[in-house]
C-alpha positions as semicolon CSV with decimal commas, in nm:
position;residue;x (nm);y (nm);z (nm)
1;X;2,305;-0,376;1,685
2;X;2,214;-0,321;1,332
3;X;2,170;0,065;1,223
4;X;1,972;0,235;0,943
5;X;2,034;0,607;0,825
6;X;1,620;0,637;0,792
7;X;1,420;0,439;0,982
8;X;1,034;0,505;0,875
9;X;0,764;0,387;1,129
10;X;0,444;0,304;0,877
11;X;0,455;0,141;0,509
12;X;0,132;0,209;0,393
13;X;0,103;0,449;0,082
14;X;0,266;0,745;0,284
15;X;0,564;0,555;0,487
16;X;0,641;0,348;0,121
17;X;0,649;0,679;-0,058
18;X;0,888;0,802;0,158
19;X;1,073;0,509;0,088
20;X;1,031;0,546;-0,274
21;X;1,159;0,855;-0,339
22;X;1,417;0,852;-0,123
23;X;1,554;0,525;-0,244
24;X;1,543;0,674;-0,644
25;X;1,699;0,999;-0,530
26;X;2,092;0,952;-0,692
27;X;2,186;1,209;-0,380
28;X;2,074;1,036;-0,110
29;X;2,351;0,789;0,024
30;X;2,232;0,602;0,313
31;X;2,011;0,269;0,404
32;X;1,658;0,274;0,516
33;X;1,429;0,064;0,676
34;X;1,077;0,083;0,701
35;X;0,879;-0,081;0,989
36;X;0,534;-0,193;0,915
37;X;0,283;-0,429;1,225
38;X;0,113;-0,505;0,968
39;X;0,211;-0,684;0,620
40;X;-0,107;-0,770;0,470
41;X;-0,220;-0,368;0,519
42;X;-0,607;-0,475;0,559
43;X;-0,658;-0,208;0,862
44;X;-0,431;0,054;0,739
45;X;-0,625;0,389;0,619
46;X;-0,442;0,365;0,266
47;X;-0,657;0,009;0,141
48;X;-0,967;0,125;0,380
49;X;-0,990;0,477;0,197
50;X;-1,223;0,556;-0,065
51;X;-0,879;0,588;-0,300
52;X;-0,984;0,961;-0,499
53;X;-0,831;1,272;-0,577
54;X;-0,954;1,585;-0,636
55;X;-0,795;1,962;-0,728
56;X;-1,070;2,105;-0,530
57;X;-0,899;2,261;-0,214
58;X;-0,898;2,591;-0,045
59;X;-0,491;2,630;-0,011
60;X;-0,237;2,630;-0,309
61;X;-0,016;2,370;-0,171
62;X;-0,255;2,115;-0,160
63;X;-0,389;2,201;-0,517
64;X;-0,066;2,149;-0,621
65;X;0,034;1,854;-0,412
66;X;-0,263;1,687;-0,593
67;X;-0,200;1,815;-0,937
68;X;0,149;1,645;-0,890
69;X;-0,045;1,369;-0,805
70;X;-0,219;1,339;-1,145
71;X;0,112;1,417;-1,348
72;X;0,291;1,120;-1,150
73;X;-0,049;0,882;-1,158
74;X;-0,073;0,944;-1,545
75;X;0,318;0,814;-1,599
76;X;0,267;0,520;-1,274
77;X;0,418;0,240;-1,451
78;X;0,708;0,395;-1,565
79;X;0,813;0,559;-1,219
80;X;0,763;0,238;-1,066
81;X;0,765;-0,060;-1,281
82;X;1,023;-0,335;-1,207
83;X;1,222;-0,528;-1,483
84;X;0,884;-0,398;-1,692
85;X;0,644;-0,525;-1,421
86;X;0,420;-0,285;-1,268
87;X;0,048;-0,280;-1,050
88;X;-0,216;-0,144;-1,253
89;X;-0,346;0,167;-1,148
90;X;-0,657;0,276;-1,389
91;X;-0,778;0,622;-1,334
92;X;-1,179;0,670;-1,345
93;X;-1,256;1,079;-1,462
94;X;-1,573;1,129;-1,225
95;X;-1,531;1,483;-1,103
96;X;-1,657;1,635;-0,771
97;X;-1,874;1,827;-0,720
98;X;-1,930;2,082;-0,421
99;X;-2,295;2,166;-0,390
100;X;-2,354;2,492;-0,167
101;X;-2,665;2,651;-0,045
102;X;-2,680;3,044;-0,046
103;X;-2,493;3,074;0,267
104;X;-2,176;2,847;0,155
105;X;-2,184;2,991;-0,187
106;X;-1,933;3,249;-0,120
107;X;-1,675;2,988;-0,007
108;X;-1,712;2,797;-0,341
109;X;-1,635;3,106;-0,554
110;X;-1,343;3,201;-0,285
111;X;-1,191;2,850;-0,365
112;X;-1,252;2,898;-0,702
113;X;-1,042;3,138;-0,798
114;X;-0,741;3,009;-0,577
115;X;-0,838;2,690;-0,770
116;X;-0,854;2,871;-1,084
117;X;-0,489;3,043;-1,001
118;X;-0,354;2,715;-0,940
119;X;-0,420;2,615;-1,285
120;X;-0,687;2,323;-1,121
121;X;-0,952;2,312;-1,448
122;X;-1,310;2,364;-1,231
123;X;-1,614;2,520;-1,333
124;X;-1,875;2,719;-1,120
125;X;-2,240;2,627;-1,185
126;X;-2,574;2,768;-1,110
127;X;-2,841;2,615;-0,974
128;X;-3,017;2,583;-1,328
129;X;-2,700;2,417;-1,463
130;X;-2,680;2,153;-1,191
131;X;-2,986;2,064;-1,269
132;X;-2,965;2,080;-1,670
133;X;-2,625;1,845;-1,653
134;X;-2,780;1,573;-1,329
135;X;-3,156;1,610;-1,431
136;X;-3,216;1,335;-1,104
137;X;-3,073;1,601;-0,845
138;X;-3,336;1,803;-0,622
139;X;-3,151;2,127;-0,706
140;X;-3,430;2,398;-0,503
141;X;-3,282;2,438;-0,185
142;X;-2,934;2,498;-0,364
143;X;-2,776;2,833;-0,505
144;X;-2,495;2,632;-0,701
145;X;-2,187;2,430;-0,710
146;X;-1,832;2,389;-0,821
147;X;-1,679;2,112;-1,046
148;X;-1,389;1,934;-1,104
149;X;-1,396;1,935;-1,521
150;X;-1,050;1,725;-1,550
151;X;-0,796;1,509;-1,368
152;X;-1,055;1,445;-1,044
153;X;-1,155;1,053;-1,004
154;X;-1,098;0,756;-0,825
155;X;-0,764;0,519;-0,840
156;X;-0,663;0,219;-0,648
157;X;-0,499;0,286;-0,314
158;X;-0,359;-0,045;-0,274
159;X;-0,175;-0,038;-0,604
160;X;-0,003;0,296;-0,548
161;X;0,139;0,166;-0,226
162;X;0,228;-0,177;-0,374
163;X;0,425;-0,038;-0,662
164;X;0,584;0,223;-0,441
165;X;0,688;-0,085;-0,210
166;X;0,791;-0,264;-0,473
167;X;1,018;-0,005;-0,651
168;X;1,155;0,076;-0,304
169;X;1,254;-0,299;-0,221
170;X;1,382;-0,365;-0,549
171;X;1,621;-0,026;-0,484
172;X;1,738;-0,166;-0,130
173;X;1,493;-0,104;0,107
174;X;1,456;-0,329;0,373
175;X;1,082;-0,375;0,551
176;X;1,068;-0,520;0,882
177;X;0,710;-0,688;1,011
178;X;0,753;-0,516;1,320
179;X;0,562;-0,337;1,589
180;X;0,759;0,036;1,751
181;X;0,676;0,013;2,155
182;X;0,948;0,239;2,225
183;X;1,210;0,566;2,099
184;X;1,550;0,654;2,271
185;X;1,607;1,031;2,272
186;X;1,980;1,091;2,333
187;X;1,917;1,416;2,545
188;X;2,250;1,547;2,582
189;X;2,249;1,580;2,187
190;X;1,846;1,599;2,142
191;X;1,798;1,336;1,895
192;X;1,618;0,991;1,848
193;X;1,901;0,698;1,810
194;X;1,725;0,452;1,930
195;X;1,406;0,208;1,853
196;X;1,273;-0,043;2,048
197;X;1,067;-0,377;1,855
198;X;0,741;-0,583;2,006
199;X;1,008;-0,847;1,968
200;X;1,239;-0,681;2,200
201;X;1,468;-0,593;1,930
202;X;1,687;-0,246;1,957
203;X;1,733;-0,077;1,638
204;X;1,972;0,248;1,599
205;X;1,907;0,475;1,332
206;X;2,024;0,855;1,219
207;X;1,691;0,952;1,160
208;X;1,316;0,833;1,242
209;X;1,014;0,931;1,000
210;X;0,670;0,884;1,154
211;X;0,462;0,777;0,879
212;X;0,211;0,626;1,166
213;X;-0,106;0,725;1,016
214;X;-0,423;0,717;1,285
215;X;-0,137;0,580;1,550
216;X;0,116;0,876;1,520
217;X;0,016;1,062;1,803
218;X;0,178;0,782;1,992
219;X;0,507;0,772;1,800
220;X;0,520;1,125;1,893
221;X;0,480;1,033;2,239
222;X;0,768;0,826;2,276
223;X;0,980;1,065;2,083
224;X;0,837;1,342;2,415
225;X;0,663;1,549;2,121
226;X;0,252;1,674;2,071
227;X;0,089;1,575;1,757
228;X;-0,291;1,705;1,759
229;X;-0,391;1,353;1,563
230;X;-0,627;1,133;1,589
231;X;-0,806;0,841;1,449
232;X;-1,171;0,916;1,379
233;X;-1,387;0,685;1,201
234;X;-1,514;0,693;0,836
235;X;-1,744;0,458;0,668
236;X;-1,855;0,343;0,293
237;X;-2,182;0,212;0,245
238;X;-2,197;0,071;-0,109
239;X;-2,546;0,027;-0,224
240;X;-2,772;-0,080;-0,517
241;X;-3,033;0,182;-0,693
242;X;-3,334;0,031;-0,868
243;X;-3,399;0,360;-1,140
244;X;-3,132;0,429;-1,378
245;X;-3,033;0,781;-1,330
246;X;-3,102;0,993;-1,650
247;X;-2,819;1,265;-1,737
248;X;-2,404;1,281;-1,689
249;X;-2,264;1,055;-1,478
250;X;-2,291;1,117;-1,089
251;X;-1,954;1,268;-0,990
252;X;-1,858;1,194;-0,637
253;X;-2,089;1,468;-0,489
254;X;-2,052;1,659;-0,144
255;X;-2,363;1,783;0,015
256;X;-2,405;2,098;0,227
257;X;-2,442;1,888;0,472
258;X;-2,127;1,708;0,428
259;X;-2,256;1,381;0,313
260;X;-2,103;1,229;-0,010
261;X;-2,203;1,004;-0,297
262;X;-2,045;0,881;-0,626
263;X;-2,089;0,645;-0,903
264;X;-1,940;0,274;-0,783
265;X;-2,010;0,073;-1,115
266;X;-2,228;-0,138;-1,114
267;X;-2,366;0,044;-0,790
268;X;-2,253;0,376;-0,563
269;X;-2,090;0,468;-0,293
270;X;-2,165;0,688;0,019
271;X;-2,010;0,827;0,308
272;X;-1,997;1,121;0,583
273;X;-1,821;1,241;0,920
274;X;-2,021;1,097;1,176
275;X;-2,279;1,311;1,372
276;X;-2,038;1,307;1,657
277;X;-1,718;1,285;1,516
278;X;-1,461;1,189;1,753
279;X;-1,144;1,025;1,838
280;X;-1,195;0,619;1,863
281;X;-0,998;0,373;1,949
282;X;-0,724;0,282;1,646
283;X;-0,867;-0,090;1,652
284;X;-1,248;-0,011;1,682
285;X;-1,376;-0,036;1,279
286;X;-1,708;-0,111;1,345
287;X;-1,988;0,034;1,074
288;X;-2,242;0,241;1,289
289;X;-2,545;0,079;1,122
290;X;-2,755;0,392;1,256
291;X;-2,542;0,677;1,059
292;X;-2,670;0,538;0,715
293;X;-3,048;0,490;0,890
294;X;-3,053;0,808;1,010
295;X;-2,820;1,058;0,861
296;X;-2,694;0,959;0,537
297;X;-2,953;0,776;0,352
298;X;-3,218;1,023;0,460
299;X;-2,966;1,348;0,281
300;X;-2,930;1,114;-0,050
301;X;-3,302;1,051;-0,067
302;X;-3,377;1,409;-0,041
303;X;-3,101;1,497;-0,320
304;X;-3,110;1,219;-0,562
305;X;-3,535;1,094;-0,531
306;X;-3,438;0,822;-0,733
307;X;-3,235;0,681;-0,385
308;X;-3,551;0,658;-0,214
309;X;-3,550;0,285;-0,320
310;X;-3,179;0,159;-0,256
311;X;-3,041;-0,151;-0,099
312;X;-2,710;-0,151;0,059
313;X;-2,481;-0,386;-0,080
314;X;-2,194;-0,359;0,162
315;X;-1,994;-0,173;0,378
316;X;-1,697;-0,111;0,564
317;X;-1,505;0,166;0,790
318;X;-1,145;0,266;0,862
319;X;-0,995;0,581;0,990
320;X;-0,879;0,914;0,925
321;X;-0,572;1,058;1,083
322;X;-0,764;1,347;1,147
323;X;-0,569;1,667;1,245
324;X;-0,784;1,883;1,481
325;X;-0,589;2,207;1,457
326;X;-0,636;2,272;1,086
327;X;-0,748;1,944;0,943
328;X;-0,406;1,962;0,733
329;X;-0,089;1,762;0,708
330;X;0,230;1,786;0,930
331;X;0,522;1,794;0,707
332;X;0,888;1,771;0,828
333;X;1,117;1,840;1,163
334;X;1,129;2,102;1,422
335;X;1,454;2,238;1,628
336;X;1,310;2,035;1,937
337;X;1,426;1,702;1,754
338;X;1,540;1,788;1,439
339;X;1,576;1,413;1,322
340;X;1,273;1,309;1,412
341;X;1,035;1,358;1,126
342;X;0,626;1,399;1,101
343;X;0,437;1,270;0,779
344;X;0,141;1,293;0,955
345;X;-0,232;1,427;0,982
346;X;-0,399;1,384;0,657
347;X;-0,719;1,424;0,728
348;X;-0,828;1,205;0,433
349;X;-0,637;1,348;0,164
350;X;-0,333;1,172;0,233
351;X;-0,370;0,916;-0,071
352;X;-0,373;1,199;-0,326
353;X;-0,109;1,357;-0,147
354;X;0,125;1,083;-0,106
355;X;0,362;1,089;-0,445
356;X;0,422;1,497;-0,381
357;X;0,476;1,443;0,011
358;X;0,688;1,148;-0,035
359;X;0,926;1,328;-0,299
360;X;0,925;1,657;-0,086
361;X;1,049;1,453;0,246
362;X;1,336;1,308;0,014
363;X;1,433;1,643;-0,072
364;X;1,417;1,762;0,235
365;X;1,612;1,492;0,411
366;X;1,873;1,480;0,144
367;X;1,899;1,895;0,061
368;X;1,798;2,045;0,388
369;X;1,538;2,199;0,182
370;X;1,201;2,137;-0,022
371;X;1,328;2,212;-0,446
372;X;1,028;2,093;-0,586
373;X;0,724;2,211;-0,415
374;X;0,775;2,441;-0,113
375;X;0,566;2,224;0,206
376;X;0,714;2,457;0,447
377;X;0,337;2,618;0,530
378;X;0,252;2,192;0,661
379;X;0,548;2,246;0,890
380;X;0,538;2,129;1,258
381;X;0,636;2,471;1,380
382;X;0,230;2,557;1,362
383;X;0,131;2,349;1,603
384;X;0,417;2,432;1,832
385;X;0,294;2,813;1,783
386;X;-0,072;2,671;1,759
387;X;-0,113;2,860;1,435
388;X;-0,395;2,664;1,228
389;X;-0,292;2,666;0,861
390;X;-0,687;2,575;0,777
391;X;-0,806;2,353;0,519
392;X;-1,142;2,440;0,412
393;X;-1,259;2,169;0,189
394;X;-1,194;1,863;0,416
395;X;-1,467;1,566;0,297
């Protein structure tokens, strides 16, 4: 029976960081395998997401985990490049921007100042100056706005996880085209040491990191434990505007009522939580042709005029791993297993997320401890207490 020291179940962008920095850490002596179903990655959340990252958040940790995220994006090829060779991962400066109506205008300037604290560069604007810098926005029913005035844009969320794979391979990680169906728990000395392949393979390892994304609830399942994620359904509609649109550049903009929109040269791109937003089915990525109809394109008309006269170009959906007690990530072990490790419940900030999460699981593993950047407040321990650890600005 073969055995790995760290056996990681997912190697999208958060299972092959993981891999990554684990595999470049000098103190960590051990092999690892990751397990992936599926080696093209076309249904996994990381190539399906919307690939941006944003300062913008209500708790420090995830500021920080995302301006981590900018410092390692803005040096990419080095960290990763192999004999020279390296994806390409060009960073587009768009900004977001949070519009709030009188009532949601206190949260803005709450997150502000954390934001501010943090060191995030954000501004806070009126109503007048929203409309001075994006002349085309229908600013009346607005009292302001908050926005991202450096390091927030859009990537390529298929490169970051190919040049963390690569990196990782090149250091000695193995990846396995595999399917999980089952975990032994060794009960007498409470720890995973067994995994079980779709091809009937059994694997032993010292260590298991679920890195599962929308499936993880299930890993947890066979491992006996209760992870409150789920896969919920996201979609991009990518459409066409006849009028130019006279001012700055449209930042990827968040409604009040929660729909999104952002420049997509040559066209844009919009998206929102469905009206009922619940779990679906990991498989099911089916566009609901009625949410643009009658929820989306209806908010953008009334915000931009100019997107009265659109045409959709295309679209597409994937999934969140959506965490319903805080809409935060689960970071680490607990004393119930202590080798069995969550990387789980993103919420759709994981891409941002993944360099900083990736490195502090390394530590972790290695150390016994986070040295970088303490995640200890994303620990599993919440949910076991059912202590939400809220994240305010979820898109």
């Amino acid at each position: 029976m073969k055995h790995f020291d760290t056996l990681i179940i997912g190697g999208a962008v958060m299972g092959s960081s993981t891999a990554y920095w684990l595999s470049e850490n000098p103190d960590y002596d051990g092999n690892i395998l990751v397990i992936e179903p599926d080696p093209t990655y076309s249904q996994s959340s990381t190539a399906l997401s919307e690939a941006s990252i944003r300062h913008q958040f209500s708790q420090p940790v995830n500021i920080k985990l995302s301006m981590f995220a900018t410092e390692f994006f803005s040096n990419f090829h080095d960290h990763v490049q192999v004999n020279g060779e390296a994806p390409e991962l060009p960073f587009h400066e768009t900004g977001y921007l949070f519009l709030a109506s009188e009532d949601g205008m206190e949260n803005l300037k709450n997150n502000h100042e954390i934001q501010k604290n943090c060191g995030a560069e954000v501004a806070l604007l009126s109503n007048t100056e929203i409309k001075e810098r994006f002349p085309y926005m229908n600013t009346d029913d607005l009292e302001g706005g908050s926005l991202g005035t450096k390091h927030e844009g859009t990537l390529d969320a298929f490169s970051l996880m190919q040049g963390f794979k690569l990196r990782a391979r090149h250091n000695g990680v193995d990846y396995l085209n595999a399917r999980v169906i089952s975990l032994n728990v060794n009960k007498n000395k409470n720890l995973v040491n067994e995994v079980k392949l779709d091809s009937g393979e059994v694997i032993s390892c010292s260590r298991v990191i679920n890195c599962a994304g929308p499936r993880a609830k299930w890993i947890a399942e066979m491992a006996g434990l209760e992870l409150p994620v789920e896969p919920r359904i996201r979609a991009a509609f990518v459409f066409d505007c006849r009028e130019a649109l006279e001012g700055q550049t449209l930042p990827l903009t968040i409604d009040p009522s929660g729909v999104h929109v952002r420049t997509d040269p040559p066209y844009f791109l919009a998206g929102a939580p469905p009206p009922n937003d619940l779990e679906v089915d990991p498989d099911d990525f089916k566009v609901r042709g009625e949410e643009w109809q009658e929820h989306i394109w209806p908010v953008l008309a009334h915000r931009i005029p100019a997107f009265e006269k659109i045409k959709v170009m295309s679209s597409w959906a994937g999934h969140y791993a959506y965490n319903t007690l805080d809409q935060n990530a689960i970071i680490g072990s607990s004393e119930i297993l202590p080798n069995f490790f969550f990387c789980n419940g993103f919420s759709g900030h994981g891409f941002q997320q993944s360099p900083g999460v990736g490195r502090g699981l390394s530590e972790l593993i290695t150390y016994g401890e986070y040295r970088s950047l303490d995640l200890s407040e994303l620990s599993y321990d919440r949910v076991i207490n059912n202590e939400p650890f809220l994240e305010k600005a979820i898109i």
